[in-house]
Every structure is written in structure tokens, then in C-alpha cells.
N, C-alpha and C positions, 0 to 999 in steps of 0.2 A: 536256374537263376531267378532271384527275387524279383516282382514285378519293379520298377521303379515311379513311384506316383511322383507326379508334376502339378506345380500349383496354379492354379487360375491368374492369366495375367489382368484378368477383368479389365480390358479393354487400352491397359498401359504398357508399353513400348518395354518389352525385358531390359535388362539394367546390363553394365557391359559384360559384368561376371556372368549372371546368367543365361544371357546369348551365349556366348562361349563354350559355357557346359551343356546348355541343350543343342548349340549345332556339335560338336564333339559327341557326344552321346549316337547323334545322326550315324556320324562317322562308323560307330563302334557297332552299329545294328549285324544280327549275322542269322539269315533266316534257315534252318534244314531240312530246305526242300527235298522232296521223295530222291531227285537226281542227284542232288549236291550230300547227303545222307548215305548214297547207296558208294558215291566214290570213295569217302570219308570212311566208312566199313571197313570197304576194299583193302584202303592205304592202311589203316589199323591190324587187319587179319597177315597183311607181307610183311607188316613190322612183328608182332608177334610171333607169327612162325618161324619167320627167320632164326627165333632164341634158341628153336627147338631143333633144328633144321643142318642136316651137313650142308646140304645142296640149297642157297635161296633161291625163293621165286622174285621175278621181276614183275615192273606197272608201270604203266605205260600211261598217262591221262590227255586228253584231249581236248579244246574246246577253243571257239572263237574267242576273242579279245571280250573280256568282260564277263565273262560264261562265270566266273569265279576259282577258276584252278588257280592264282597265285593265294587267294585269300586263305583256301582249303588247307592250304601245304603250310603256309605261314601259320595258321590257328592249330594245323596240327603239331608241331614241330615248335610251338611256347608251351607245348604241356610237358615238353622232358629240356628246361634249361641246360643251359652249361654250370657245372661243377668245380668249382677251384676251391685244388687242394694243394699241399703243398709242393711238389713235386712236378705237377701237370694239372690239365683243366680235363676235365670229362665230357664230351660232348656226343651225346646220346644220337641227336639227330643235326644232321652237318646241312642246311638248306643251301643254295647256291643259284644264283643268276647266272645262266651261260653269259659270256659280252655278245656283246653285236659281234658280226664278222669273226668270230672265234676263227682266223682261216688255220690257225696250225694249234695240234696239240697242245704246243709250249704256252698259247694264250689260255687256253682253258685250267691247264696245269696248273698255270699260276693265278690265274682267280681261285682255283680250290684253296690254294697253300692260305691264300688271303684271308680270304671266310675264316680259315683254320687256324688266324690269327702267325702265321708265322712269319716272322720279321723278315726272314730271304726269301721273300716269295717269288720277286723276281729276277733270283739268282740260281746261276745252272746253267746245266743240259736241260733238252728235254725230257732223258732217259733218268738224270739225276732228280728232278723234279718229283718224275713219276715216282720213284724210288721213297723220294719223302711224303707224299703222298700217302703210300703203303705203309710206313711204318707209322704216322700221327694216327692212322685207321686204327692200327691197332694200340697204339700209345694213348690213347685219348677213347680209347673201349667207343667209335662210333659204330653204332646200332645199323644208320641207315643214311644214306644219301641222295640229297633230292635235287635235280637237275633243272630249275624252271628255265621259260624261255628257249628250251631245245631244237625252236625253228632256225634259231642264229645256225646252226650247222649246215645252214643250208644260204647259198652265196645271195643277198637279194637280189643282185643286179643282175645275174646268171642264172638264176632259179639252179645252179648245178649244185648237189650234193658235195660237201667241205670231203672228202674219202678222207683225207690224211686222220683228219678229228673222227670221222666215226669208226675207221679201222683203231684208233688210241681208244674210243671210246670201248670197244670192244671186248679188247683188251684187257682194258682198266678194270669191267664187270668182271671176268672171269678172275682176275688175280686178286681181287681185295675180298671177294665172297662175301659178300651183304646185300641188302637190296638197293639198288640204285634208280629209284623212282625219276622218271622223265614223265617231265610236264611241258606242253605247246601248242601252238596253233596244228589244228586238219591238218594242214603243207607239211607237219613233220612228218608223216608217214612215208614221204618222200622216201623215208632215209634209211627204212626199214626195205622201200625196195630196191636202192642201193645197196645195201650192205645184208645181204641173204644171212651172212652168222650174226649179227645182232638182231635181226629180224626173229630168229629163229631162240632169242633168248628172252623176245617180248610178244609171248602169246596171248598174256593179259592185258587189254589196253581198254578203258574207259570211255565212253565218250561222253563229256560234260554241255550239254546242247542247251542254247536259248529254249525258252520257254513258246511252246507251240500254242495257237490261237483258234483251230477249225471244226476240233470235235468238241462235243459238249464237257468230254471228261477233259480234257484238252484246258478248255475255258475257264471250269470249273477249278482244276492246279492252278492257275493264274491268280484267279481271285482269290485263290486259301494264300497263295504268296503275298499278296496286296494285305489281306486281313494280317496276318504273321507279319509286317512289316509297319502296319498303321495303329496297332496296338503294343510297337514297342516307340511311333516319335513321341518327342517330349513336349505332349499335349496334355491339358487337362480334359482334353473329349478326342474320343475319335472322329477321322473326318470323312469314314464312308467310303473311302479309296477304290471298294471293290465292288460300288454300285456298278450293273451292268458296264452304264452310258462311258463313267468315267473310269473303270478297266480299260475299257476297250480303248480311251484316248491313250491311256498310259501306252498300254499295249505297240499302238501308232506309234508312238515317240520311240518307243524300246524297240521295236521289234523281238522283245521278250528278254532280252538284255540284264541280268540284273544288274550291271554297272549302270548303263545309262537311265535304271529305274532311280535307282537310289541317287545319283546326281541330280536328275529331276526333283524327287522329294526333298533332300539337299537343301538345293534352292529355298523350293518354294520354304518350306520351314524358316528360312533366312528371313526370306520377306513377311512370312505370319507372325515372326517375334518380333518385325522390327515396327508392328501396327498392334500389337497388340492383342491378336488374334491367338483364342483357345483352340483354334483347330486351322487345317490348311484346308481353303475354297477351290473353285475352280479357277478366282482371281489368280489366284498364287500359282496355279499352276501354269495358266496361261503366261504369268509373266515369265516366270520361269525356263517355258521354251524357246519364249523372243529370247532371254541370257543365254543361253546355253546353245552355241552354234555346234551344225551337223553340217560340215560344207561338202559331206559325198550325199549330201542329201537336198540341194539346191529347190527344188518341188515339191518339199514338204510344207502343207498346209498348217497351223494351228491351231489342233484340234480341240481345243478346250476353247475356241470364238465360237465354237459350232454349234449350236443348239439341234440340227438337224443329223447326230455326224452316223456317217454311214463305212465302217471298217472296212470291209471289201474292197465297195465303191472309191474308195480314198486311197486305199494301194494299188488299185489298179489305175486309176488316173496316174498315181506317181511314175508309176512304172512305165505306164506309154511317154509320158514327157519325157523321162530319163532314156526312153531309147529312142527318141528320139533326137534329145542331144547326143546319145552315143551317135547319131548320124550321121548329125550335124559336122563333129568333131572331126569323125574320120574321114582322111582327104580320099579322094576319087583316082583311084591308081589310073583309071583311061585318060583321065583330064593334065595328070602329067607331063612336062617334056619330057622327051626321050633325049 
């Protein structure tokens, strides 16, 4: 991609258009880090082979909230649109949202149909669903199908495993033969030890991890992520993002997160264009964090007021407070009536 130069606001407030296109821009940044590049291979090499392939293989991807697995699946799956032709539409790669609480086949069935554009989507059987299902796969030459959100398969209130949907989902893999990439949160592996034959049809599975802070090589990934993301905001200067001091605040706020990096940055850029600032300070980032609430994070100090700030030091303080509001919280079973 071509670099994009941005012009010097020299000290005046971006104008409406331009705000819009430089936080938009924000929006659109997509950095490939060594982990998010090694998943993105992966998903490339099961779609390839599958052309080649009687038997496909399956992938399995992993990662907390914000890790980036929706982004991955989404940027990969805009490189082969849908096709309309006259007869049918070609849909190379079918992405899809599990719903919340998928509790029976027939909900999941028919969010597929939906995606797939088909006007009875929630009309049927279950079994007739699935049936239409199998024949758009092949009617519509889909390549690959991507499963995000696959923790819904699993009950939130119950933590129990949905069986009905993963014994359908089972199923579903073996009869359509393509690869059916599932994406979600750690907890879905639940489901894999529920259901021993699906398990045993996802030997490849990914794991997409926050960004670690402890070893030097460690640190050093951090900061190449920081530099790779402050040389693409829409500044006429870079703002140094991956100085040790202010890594390591970032770092604090994220916990290595790249969602919550880039909210962070976000911001602040909001407020650098709205002053007229060629680059984002530590003003902006500080403000930044007062906007932007973390309320499973009540203890968290703002690291960019700190002149002295100590990483360590400062998770570990958080972390004794927070358990000892877990303390607090939890009631004292002797102290009960009986």
C-alpha cells in the first residue's frame, strides 16, 4: 500500500471534512504483526488446499475479545467478493456471525441461509434448512465458510455446551466438504471437549494472543507494533509512540490488546485534530483514558499523569486492590443464617 502523506495542520483545528477522513483513516489502520501474519498464512494455506484437496482440512482460531480474529477473517474474505451473474451470485468465501444463544441448530441454520442472502431463511424444518444450506454451497461454488463468534455454542448462563448445535455442527462439516473455519473466544475449546468427533476434526487451531510485555524480545514486538501503527495515523509527524516510557503506558491501558490500542489512539487523534496538533502528545493520550471507560478495571491509574510510571509496580498495585475488592464482594458463607 502506498504511504498516505497528511498535511500540516500548523496549529489550526482540521476542518469538518478533514477530521472525518483523518479519524476514518484511524479506523481503517491494519498492522501484520508476526502473530496476526502467521494466522492469516494459515487461513490462506486451508483455503488453497482445499481447491486441491478430496478431503479438507479444518482451523480452528482463538483469541480474547480484541486479539483481532474478527478483523483477520473480515480483511481476508473482502479479497474474493461476491459475484452476480445472471442465474446466481458466486460467493467464494460465506463469513457469518454465530447469534448469541444459538441454542438449536435451526437458529444457526438460518442465520447461514441469511448471510447467503436467501429470502426463506426462516422458513422450514431444521433438516430442510440444512438441506438448503448444502445445495447454495454448492450452487453459489462457496470455497469456504467462516464461523465467527463460535463461543455462542456454548449456554452463557450455564457455561453447558449447546450439544444439539455442535452435534448439527458436526455434521454440517463432514457433509458440505470445504473448510469451515471457526473463530472465538479461549472458552470455545469447551466444545471441542464436549464433542470428541468435532474435536477430532479440529487438530489445527490457532491461538491469536495479546501482546506480551516481560522479555526483552517481548517488548521489543510491542514497540515494532506501536512504530507500524504511528507511521500509518494521519499526521504530518510521528509522535514517538514507541518511546520506552510511553509503550509501556500504552501497554498499561491495553494490556497488549490491539483493540483497546487503537481506541486509545482513536481518541487521542480526535482530540490532536480538534487543536490542531501535527502529532498525538501525551496530553492526548491522557485525555483519552479519562474518555474511554474500563469499568472491570476500577484501579486503574492514568498512566500518561505519571512522570515517574513504573509497569510492574502499577499492575501489581492494581491487582492487590482488585482482589481485594474480590474480597470485599464476596459474602462470608459462616456469617450467614442458616
Amino acid at each position: 500500500m502506498d504511504e498516505i502523506k497528511f498535511e500540516s495542520l500548523n496549529g489550526k483545528p482540521a476542518s469538518f471534512s478533514d477530521y472525518v477522513q483523518r479519524v476514518a483513516h484511524v479506523k481503517s489502520i491494519l498492522v501484520m504483526h508476526p502473530k496476526f501474519a502467521e494466522a492469516l498464512s494459515e487461513l490462506e494455506e486451508i483455503h488453497e488446499l482445499s481447491k486441491h484437496s478430496v478431503m479438507t482440512d479444518q482451523l480452528c482460531i482463538l483469541g480474547p475479545t480484541g486479539a483481532g480474529k474478527t478483523t483477520m477473517v473480515e480483511q481476508y474474505a473482502s479479497k474474493f467478493p461476491r459475484i452476480l451473474e445472471r442465474e446466481r451470485t458466486v460467493i467464494p468465501i460465506l463469513n457469518v456471525k454465530v447469534p448469541p444463544r444459538a441454542r438449536s441448530p435451526k437458529v444457526l441454520a438460518s442465520k447461514i441461509l441469511r448471510v447467503m442472502q436467501d429470502p426463506m431463511f426462516n422458513a422450514g424444518t431444521e433438516e430442510n434448512m440444512t438441506n438448503r444450506i448444502q445445495y447454495f454451497v454448492k450452487a453459489c461454488d462457496i470455497q469456504m465458510i467462516i464461523l465467527d463468534e463460535f463461543q455462542h455454542l456454548i449456554d452463557r448462563e450455564t457455561d453447558h455446551v449447546l450439544a444439539n448445535a455442535s452435534d448439527w455442527l458436526k455434521t454440517f462439516i463432514e457433509e458440505v466438504n470445504i473448510p469451515v473455519v471457526l473463530c472465538g473466544l479461549p472458552v470455545s475449546e469447551r466444545i471441542f471437549e464436549h464433542n470428541e468427533q468435532l474435536d477430532g476434526r479440529y487438530p489445527n487451531r490457532i491461538l491469536l494472543p495479546p501482546f506480551a510485555f516481560s522479555t526483552n524480545e517481548e517488548i521489543i514486538e510491542f514497540r515494532k507494533f506501536i512504530v507500524s501503527i504511528d507511521k500509518q495515523l494521519p499526521f504530518y509527524k510521528l509522535s514517538h509512540l514507541s518511546d520506552p516510557d510511553i509503550a509501556a503506558k500504552i501497554y498499561y491501558f491495553s494490556f497488549g490488546v490491539p483493540r483497546y490500542i487503537m481506541d486509545l489512539l482513536k481518541q487521542a487523534t480526535k482530540y490532536a485534530l480538534k487543536k490542531g496538533n501535527d502529532q498525538i502528545t501525551q496530553i492526548e493520550l491522557r485525555d483519552s483514558f479519562d474518555k474511554i471507560t474500563r469499568s472491570i478495571r476500577p484501579y486503574a491509574i492514568n498512566p500518561f499523569e505519571q512522570k515517574n510510571f513504573d509497569l510492574m509496580d502499577e499492575i501489581e498495585k492494581e491487582r492487590k486492590l482488585q482482589g481485594n475488592l474480590f474480597k470485599t464482594s464476596t459474602p462470608n458463607r459462616r456469617s450467614r443464617k442458616r
